[in-house]
MARTI-73529 format. One record per residue: residue in one letter; residue number from 0; z, x, y of N, C-alpha, C in turn. Coordinates in nm, 4 decimals. Example, Ala and Ser with C-alpha at 12.3 -4.5 7.8 and 13.67 -1.06 7.14 Angstrom:
<sites>
  rest   nr       n_z       n_x       n_y      ca_z      ca_x      ca_y       c_z       c_x       c_y
     A    0    0.7800    1.3190   -0.5690    0.7800    1.2300   -0.4500    0.7800    1.3200   -0.3300
     S    1    0.7080    1.2850   -0.2250    0.7140    1.3670   -0.1060    0.7870    1.2900    0.0030
</sites>
This chain:
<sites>
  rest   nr       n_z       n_x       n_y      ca_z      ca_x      ca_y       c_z       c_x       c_y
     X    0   12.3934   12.4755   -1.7721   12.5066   12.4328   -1.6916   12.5272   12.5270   -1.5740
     X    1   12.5615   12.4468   -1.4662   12.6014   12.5465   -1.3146   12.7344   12.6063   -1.3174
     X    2   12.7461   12.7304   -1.2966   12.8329   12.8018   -1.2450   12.8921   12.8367   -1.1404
     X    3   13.0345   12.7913   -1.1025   13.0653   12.8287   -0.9630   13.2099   12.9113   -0.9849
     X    4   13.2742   12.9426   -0.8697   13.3884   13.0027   -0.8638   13.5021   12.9259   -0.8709
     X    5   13.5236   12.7744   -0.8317   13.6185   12.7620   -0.8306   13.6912   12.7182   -0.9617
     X    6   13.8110   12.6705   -0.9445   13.8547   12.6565   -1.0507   13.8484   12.5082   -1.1287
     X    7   13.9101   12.4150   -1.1930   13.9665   12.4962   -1.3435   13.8098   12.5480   -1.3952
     X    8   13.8602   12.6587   -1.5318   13.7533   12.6985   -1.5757   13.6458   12.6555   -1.5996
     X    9   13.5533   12.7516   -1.5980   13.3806   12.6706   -1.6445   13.3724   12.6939   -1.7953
     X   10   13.3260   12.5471   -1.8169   13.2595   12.5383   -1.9674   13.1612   12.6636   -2.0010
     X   11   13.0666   12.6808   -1.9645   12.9371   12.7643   -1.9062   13.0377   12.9272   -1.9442
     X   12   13.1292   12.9583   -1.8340   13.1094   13.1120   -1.8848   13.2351   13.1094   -1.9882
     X   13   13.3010   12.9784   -2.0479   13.4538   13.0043   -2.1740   13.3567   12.9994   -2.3221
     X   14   13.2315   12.9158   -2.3200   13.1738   12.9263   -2.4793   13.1790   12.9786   -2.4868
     X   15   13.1569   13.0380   -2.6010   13.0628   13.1831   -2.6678   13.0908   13.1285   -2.8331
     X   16   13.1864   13.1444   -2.9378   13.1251   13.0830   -3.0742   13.0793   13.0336   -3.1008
     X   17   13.1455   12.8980   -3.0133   13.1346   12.7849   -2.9961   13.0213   12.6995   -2.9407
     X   18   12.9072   12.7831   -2.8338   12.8608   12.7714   -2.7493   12.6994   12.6811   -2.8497
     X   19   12.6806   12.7364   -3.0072   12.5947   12.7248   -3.0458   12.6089   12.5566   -3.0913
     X   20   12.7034   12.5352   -3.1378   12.7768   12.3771   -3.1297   12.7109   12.2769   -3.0520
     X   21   12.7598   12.3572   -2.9043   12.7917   12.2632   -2.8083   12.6580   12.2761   -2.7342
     X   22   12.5724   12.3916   -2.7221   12.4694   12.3804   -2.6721   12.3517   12.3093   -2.7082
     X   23   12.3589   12.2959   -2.8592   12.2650   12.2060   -2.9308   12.2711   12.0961   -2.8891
     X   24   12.3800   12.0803   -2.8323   12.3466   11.8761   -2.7656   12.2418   11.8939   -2.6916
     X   25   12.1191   11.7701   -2.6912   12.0176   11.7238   -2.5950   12.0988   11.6766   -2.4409
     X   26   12.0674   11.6801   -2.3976   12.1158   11.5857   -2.2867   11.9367   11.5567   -2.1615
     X   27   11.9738   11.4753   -2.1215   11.8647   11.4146   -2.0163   11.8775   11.4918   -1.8819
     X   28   11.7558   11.4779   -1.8308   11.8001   11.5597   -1.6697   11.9056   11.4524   -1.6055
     X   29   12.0077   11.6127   -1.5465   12.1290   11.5031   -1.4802   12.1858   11.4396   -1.5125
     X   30   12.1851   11.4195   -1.6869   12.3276   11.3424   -1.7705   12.3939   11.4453   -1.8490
     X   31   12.5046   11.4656   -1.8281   12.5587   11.6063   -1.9113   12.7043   11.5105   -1.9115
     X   32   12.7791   11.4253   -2.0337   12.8475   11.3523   -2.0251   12.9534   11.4428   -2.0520
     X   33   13.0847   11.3641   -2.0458   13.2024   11.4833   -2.0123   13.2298   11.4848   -2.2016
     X   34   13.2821   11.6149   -2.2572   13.3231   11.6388   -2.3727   13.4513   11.6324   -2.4021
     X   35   13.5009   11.5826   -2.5196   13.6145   11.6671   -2.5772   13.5909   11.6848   -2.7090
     X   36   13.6843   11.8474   -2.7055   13.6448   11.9066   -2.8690   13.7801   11.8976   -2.8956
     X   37   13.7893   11.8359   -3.0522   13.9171   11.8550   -3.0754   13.9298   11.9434   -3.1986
     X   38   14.0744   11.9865   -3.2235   14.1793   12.0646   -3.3015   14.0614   12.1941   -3.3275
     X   39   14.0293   12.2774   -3.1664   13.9412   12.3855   -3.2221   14.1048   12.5157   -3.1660
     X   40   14.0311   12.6488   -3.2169   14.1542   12.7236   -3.2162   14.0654   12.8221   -3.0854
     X   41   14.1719   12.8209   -2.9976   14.0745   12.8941   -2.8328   14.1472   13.0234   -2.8245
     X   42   14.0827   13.1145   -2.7992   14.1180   13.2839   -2.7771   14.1460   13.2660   -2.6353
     X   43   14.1679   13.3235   -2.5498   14.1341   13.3364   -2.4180   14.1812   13.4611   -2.3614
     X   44   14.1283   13.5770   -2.4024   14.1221   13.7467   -2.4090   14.1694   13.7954   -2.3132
     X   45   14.3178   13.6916   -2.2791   14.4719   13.7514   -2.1956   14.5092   13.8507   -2.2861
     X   46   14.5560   13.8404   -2.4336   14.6107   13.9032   -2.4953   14.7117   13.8121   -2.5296
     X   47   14.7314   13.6610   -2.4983   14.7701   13.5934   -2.5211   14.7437   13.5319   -2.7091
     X   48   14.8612   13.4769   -2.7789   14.8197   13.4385   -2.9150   14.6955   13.3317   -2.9891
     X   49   14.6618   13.3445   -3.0298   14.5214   13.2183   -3.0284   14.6372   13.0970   -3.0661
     X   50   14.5836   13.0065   -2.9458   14.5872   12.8331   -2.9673   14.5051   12.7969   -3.0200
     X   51   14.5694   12.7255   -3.1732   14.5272   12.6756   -3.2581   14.5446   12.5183   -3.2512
     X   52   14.4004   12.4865   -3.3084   14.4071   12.3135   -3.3392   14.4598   12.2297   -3.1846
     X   53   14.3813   12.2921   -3.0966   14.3717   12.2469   -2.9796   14.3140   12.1550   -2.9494
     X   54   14.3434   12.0218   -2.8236   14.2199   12.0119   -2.7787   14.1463   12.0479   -2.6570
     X   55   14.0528   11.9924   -2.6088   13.9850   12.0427   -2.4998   13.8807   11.9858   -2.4216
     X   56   13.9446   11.9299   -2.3141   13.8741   11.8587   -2.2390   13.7499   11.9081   -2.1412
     X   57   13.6451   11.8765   -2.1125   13.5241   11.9452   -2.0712   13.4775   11.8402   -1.9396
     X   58   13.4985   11.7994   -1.8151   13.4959   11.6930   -1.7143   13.3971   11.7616   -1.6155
     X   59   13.2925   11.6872   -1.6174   13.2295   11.7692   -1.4570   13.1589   11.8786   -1.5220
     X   60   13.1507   11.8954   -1.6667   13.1007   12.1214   -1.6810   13.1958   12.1770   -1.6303
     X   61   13.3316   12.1305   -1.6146   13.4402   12.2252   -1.6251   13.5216   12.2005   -1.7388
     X   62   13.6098   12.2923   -1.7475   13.7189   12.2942   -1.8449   13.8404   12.2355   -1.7996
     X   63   13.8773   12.1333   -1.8142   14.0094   12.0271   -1.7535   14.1160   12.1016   -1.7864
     X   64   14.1740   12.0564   -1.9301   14.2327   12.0532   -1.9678   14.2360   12.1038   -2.0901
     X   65   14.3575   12.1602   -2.1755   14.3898   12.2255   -2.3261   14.5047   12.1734   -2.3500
     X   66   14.5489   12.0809   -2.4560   14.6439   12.0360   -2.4901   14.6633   12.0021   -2.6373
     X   67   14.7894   11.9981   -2.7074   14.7701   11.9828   -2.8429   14.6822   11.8502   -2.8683
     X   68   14.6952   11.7396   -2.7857   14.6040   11.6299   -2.8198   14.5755   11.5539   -2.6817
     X   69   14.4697   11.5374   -2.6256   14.3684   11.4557   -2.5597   14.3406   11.3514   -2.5720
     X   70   14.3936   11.2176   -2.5104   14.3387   11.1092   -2.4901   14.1882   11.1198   -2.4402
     X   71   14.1021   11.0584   -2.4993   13.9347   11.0476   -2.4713   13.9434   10.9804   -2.3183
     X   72   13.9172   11.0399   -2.2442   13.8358   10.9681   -2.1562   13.7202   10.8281   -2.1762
     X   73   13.6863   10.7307   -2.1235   13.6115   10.6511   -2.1221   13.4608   10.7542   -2.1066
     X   74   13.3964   10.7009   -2.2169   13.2684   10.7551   -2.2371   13.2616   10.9498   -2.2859
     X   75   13.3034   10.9501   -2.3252   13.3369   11.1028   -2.3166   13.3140   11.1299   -2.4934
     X   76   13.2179   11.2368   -2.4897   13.1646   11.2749   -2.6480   13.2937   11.3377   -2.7049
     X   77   13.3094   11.3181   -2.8538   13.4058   11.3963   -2.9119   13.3238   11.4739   -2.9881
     X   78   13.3762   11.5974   -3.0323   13.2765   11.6974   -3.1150   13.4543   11.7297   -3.1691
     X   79   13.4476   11.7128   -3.3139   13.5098   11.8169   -3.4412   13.4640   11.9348   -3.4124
     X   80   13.5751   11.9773   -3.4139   13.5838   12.1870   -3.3484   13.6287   12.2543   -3.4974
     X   81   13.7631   12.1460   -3.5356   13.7948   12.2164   -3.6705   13.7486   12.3684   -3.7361
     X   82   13.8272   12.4280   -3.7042   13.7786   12.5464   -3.7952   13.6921   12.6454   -3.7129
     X   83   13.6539   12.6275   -3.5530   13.5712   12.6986   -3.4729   13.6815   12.7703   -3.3459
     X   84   13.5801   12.8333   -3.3152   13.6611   12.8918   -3.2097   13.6143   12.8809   -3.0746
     X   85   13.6937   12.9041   -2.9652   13.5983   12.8501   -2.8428   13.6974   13.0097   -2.7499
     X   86   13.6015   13.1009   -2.7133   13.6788   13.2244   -2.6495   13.5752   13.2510   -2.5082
     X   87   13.6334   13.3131   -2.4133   13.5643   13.3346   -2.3148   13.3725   13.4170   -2.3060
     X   88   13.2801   13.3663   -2.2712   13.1763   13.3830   -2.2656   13.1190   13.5511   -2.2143
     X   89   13.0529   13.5575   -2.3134   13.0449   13.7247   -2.2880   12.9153   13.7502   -2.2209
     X   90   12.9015   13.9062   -2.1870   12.8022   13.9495   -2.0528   12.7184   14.0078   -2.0846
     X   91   12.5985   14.0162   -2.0950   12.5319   14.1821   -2.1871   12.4487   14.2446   -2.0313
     X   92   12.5349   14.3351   -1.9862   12.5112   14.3987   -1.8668   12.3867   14.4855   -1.8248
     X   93   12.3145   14.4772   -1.9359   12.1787   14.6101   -1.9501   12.0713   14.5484   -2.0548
     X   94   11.9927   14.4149   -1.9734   11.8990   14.3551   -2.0646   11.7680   14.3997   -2.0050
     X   95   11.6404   14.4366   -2.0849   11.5324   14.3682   -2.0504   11.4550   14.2591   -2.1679
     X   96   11.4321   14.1341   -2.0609   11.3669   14.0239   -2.1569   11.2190   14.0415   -2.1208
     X   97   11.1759   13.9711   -2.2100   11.0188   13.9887   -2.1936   11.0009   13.8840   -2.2832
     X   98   11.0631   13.7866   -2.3394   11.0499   13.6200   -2.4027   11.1625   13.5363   -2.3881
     X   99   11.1842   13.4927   -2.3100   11.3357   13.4218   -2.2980   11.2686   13.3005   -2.4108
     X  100   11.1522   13.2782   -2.4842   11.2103   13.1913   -2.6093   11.2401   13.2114   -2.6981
     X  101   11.2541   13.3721   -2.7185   11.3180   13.4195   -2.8416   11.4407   13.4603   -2.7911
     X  102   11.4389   13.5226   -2.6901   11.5710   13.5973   -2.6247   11.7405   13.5126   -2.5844
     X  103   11.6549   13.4036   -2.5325   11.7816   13.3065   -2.4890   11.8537   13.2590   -2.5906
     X  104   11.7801   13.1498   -2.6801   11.8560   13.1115   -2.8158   11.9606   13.2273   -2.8967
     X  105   11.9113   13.3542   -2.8745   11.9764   13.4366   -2.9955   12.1192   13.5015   -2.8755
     X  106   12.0991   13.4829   -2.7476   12.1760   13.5582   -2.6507   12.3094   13.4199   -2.6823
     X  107   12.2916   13.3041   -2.6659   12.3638   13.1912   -2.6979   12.4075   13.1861   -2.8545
     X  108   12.3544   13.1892   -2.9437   12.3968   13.1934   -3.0454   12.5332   13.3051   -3.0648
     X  109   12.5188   13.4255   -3.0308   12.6004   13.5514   -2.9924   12.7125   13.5087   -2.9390
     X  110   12.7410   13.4221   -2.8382   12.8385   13.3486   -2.7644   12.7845   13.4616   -2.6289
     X  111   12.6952   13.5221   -2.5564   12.6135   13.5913   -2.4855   12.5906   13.4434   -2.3430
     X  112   12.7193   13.4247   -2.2566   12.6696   13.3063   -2.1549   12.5984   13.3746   -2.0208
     X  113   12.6036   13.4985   -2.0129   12.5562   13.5622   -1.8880   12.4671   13.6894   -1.9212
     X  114   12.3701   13.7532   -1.8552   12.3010   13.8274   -1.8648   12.2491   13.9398   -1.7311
     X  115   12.2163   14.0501   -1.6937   12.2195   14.1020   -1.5902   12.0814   14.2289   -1.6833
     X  116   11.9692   14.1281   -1.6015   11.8209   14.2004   -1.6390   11.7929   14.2997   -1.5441
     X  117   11.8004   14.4320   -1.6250   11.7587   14.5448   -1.5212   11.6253   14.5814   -1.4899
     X  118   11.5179   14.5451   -1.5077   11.3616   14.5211   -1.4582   11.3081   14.4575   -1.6267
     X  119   11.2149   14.3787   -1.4880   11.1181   14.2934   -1.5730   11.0155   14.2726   -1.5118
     X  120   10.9144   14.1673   -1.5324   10.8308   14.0964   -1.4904   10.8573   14.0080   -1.4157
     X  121   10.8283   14.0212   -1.2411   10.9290   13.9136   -1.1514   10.8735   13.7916   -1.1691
     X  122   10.7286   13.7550   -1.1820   10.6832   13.6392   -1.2366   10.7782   13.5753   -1.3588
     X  123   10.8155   13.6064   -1.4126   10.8469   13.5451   -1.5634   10.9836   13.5527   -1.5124
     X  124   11.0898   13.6097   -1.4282   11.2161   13.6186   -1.4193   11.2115   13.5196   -1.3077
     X  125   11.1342   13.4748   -1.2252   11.1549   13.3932   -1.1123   11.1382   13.2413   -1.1934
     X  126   11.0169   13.2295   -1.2907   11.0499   13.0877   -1.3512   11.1547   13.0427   -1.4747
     X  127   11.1691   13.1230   -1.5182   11.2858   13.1221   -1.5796   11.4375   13.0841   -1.5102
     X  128   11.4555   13.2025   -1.4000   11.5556   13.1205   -1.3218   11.6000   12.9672   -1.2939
     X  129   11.4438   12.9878   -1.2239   11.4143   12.8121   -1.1793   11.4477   12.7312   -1.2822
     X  130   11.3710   12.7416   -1.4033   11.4028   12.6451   -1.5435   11.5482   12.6237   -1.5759
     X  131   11.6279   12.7171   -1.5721   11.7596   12.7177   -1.5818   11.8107   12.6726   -1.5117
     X  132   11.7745   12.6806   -1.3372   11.8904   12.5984   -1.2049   11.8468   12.4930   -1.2047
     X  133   11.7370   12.4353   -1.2481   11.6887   12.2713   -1.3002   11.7207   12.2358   -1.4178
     X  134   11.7890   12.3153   -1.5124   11.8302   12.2277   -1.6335   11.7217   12.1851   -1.7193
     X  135   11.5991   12.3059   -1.6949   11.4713   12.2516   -1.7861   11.4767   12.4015   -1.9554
     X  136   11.5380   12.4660   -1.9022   11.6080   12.5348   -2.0270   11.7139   12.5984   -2.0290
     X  137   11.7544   12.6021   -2.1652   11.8759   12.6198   -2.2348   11.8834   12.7992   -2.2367
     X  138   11.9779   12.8364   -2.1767   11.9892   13.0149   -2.1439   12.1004   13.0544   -2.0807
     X  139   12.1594   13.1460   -2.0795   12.2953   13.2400   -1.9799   12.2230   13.2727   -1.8699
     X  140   12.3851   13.2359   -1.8047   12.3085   13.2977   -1.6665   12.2724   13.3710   -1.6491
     X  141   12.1387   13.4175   -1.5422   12.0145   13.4850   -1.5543   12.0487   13.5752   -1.4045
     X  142   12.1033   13.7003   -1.3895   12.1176   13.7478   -1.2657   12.0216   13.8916   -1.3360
     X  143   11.9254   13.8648   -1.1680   11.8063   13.9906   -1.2337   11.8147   14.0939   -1.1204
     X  144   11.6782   14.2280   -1.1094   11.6469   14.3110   -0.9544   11.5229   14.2655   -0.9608
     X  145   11.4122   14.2204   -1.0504   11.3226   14.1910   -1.0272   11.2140   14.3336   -1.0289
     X  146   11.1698   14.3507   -0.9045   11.0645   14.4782   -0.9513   11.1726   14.6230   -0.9569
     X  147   11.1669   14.6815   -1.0124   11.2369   14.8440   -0.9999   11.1794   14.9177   -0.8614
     X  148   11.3009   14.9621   -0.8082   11.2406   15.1009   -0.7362   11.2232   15.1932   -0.7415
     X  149   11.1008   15.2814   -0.7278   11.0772   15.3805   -0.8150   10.9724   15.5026   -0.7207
     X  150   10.9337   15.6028   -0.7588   10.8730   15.7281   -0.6793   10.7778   15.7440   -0.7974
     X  151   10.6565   15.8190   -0.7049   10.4751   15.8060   -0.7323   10.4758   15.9403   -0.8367
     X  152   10.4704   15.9364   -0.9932   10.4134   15.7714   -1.0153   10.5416   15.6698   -1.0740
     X  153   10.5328   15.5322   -1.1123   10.6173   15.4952   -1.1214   10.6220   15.4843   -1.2279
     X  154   10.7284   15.4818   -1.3259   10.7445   15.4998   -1.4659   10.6437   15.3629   -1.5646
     X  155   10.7549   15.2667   -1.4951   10.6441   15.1112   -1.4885   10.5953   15.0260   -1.3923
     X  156   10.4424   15.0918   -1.4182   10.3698   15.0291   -1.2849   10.3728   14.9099   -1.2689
     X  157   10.4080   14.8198   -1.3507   10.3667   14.6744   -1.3866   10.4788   14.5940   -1.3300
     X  158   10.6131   14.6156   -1.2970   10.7309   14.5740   -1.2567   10.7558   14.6793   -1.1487
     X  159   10.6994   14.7831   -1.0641   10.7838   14.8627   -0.9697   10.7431   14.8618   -0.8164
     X  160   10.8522   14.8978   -0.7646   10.7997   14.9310   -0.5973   10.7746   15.0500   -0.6085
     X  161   10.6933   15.0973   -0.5428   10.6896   15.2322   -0.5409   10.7181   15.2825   -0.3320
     X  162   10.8338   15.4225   -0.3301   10.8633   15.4301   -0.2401   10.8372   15.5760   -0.2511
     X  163   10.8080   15.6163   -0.1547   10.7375   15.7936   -0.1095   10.8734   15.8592   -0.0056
     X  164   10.9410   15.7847    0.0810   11.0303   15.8451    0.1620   11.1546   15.6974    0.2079
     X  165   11.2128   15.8062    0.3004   11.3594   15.7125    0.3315   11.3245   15.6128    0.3737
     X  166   11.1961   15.5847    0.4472   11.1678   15.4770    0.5601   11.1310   15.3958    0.4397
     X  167   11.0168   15.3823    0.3610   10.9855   15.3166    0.2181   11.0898   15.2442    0.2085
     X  168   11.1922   15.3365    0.1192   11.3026   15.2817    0.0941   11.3960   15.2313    0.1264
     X  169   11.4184   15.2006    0.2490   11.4875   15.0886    0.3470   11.4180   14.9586    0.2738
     X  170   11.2839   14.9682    0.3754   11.1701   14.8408    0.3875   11.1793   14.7586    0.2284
     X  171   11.2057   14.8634    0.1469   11.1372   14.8117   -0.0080   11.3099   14.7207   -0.0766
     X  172   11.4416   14.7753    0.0075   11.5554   14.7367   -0.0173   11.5683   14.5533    0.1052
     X  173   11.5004   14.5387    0.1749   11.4822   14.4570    0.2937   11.3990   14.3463    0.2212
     X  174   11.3129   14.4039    0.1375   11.1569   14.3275    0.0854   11.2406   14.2374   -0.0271
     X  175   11.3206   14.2902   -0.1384   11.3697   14.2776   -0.2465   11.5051   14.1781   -0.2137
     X  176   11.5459   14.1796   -0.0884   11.6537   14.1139   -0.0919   11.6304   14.0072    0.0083
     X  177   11.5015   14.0144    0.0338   11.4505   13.8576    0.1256   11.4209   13.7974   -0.0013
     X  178   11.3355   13.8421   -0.1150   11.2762   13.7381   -0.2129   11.3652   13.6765   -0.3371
     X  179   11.5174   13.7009   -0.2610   11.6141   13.6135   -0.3673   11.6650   13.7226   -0.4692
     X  180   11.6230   13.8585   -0.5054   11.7016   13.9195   -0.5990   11.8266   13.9581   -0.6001
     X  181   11.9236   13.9389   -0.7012   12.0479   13.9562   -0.6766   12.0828   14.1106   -0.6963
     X  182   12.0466   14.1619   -0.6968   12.0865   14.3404   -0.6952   11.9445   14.4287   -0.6604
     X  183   11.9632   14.5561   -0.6611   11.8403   14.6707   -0.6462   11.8816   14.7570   -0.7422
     X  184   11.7616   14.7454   -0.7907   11.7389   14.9127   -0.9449   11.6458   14.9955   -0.8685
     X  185   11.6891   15.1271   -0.8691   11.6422   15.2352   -0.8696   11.5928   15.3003   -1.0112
     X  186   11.4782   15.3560   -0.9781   11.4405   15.4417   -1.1224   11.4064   15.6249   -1.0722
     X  187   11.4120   15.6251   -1.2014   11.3593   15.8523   -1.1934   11.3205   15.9043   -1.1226
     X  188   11.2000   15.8412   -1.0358   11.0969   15.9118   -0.9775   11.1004   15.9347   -0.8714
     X  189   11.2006   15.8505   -0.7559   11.2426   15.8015   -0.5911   11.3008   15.9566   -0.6230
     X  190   11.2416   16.0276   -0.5135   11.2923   16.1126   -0.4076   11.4393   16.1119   -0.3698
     X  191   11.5365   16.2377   -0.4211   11.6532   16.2427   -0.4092   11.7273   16.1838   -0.2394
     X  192   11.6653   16.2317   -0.1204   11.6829   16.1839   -0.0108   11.7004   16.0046   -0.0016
     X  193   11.5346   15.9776   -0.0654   11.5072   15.8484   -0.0581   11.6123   15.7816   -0.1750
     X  194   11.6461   15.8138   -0.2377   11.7448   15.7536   -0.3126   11.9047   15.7467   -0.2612
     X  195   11.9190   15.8264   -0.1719   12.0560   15.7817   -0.0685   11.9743   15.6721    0.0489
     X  196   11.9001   15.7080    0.0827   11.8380   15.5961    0.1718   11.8584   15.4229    0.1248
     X  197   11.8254   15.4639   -0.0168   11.7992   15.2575   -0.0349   11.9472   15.2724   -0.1193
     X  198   12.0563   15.3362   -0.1242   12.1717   15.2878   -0.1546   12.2592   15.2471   -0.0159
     X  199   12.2228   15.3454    0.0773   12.2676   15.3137    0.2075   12.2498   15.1366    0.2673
     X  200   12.0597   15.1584    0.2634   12.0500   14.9942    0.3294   12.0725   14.8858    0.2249
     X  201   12.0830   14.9403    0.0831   12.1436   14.7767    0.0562   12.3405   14.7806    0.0257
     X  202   12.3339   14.8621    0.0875   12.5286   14.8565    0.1525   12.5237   14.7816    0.3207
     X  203   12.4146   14.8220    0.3862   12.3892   14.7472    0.5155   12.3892   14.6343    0.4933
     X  204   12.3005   14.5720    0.4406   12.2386   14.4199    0.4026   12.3079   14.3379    0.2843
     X  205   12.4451   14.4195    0.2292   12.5153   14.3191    0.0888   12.4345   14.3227   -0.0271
     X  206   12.3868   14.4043   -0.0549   12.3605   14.4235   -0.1956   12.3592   14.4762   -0.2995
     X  207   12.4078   14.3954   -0.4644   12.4580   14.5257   -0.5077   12.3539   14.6655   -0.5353
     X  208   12.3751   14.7774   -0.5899   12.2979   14.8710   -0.5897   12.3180   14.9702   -0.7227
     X  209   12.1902   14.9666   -0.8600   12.2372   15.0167   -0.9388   12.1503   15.1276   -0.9437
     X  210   12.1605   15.2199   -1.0143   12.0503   15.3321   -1.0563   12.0329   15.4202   -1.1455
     X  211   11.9141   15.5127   -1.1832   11.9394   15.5942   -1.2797   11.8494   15.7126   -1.1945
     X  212   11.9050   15.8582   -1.2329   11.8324   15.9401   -1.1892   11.8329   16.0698   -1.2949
     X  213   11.7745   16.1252   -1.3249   11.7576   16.2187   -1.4703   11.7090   16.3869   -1.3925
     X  214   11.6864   16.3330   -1.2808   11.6841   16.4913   -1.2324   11.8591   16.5962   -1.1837
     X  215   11.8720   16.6782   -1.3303   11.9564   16.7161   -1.3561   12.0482   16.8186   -1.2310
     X  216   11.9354   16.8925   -1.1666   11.9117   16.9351   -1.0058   12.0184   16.8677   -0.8987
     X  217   12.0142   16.7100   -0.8752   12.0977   16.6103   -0.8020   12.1668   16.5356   -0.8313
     X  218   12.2437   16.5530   -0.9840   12.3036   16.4466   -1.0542   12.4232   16.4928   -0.9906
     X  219   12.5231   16.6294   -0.9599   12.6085   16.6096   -0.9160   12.6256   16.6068   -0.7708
     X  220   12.5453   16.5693   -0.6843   12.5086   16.5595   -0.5279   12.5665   16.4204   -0.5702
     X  221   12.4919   16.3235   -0.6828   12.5054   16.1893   -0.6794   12.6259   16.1346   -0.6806
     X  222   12.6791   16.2126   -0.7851   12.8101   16.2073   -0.8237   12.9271   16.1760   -0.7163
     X  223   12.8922   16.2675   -0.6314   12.9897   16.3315   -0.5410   13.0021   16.2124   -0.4257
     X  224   12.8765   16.1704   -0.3840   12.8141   16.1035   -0.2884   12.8284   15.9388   -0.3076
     X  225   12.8657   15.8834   -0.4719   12.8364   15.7680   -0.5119   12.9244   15.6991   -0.3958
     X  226   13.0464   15.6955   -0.4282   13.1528   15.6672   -0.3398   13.1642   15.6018   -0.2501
     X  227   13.1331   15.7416   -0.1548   13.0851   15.7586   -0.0138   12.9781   15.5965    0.0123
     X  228   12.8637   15.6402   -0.0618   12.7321   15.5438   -0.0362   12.7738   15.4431   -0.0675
     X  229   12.8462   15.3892   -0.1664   12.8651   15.2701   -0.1795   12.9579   15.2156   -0.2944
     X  230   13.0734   15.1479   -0.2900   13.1563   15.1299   -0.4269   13.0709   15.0794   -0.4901
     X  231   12.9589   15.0014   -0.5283   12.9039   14.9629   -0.6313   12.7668   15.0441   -0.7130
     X  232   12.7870   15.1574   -0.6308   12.7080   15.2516   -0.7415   12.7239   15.2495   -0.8640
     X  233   12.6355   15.2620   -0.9322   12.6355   15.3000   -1.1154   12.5214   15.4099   -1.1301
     X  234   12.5607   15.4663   -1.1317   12.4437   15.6230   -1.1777   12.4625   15.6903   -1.3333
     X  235   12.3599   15.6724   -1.3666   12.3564   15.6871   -1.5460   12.2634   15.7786   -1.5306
     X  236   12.3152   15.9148   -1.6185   12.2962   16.0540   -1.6365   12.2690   16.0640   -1.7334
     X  237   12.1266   16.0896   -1.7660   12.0326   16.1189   -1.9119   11.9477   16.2666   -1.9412
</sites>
């Protein structure tokens, strides 16, 4: 199912108990008929009390409506919730996959609707995407960096850019965010300089920017500097 911003809520990121239920339906390319689940009990992790024996209307892959009882829409699946729960869809912020046919099912089962892959194999993360924004498999949303950036040698050669200086690391932040990746990973090995360099240009160019650096030497330069370089730094100190 597609995810967007506006409102009312998305089906897509509110599953998660529930999600294993509701995801098991087949559906055809481009028929995803509208749902209602009835008398299920919904969390919705305001801090608000759980609504119990609800129902819940599902129109479009959005979330309509919650009311003690729901008139069916014309054509519209009913699914018995009884006894389930339906709470907002959770994130696992620090994945690497390397089988989304073992990985996806068990990330969904979890109530797991979103995912944020910190290097992989860009081959296998680019069709996967695709499979998912075509509705040819069943998975959380899939936001990846694709190859790592990284200094000679690179930890993993098999997924990395490898960058030697600041200029590198512009070009390699420019390269990564023409070919569709939604963020930049930095790894160990990038050159302390060059590692303000590609936080700099992907603050130029809108992108987010995560990293790790283990040389104990510049961890509090990093520290100091995150800020500065960019509010969406994350620097993890090992």
């Amino acid at each position: 199912m597609k995810l967007t911003s506006r409102p009312p809520f998305s089906v897509a990121g509110c599953i998660a108990s529930f999600v294993v239920f509701v995801g098991a339906i087949s559906y055809g390319q481009g028929h995803k008929p509208n749902l209602l689940l009835r008398e299920v009990t919904v969390i919705d992790a305001t801090g608000a009390p759980p609504r119990e024996n609800v129902d819940v209307l599902i129109r479009d892959e959005r979330i309509e409506k919650i009311a003690p009882h729901i008139q069916p829409p014309p054509g519209a699946q009913l699914i018995q919730a009884r006894g389930r729960f339906l709470i907002p869809g959770l994130w696992d912020m620090h994945v690497h996959i390397w089988d989304a046919d073992l990985a996806f099912p068990l990330f969904l089962a979890n109530g797991v609707t979103g995912v944020r892959n910190t290097g992989g194999r860009p081959d296998d993360l680019r069709r996967w995407r695709e499979e998912l924004r075509e509705d040819r498999r069943l998975g959380p949303r899939l936001i990846a960096c694709g190859p790592v950036v990284d200094g000679a040698p690179p930890i993993h050669p098999d997924h990395s850019v490898v960058v030697e200086n600041a200029t590198h690391g512009s070009l390699a932040v420019d390269n990564l965010k023409s070919q569709g990746w939604d963020f930049i990973k930095v790894y160990d090995n990038v050159p302390g300089d060059t590692y303000f360099a590609v936080a700099a240009e992907a603050e130029k160019v809108g992108i987010p920017f995560v990293g790790t650096y283990r040389c104990r030497s510049l961890q509090s330069k990093l520290l100091t500097q995150a800020k500065r370089v960019l509010s969406t730094l994350t620097v993890s100190i090992t």
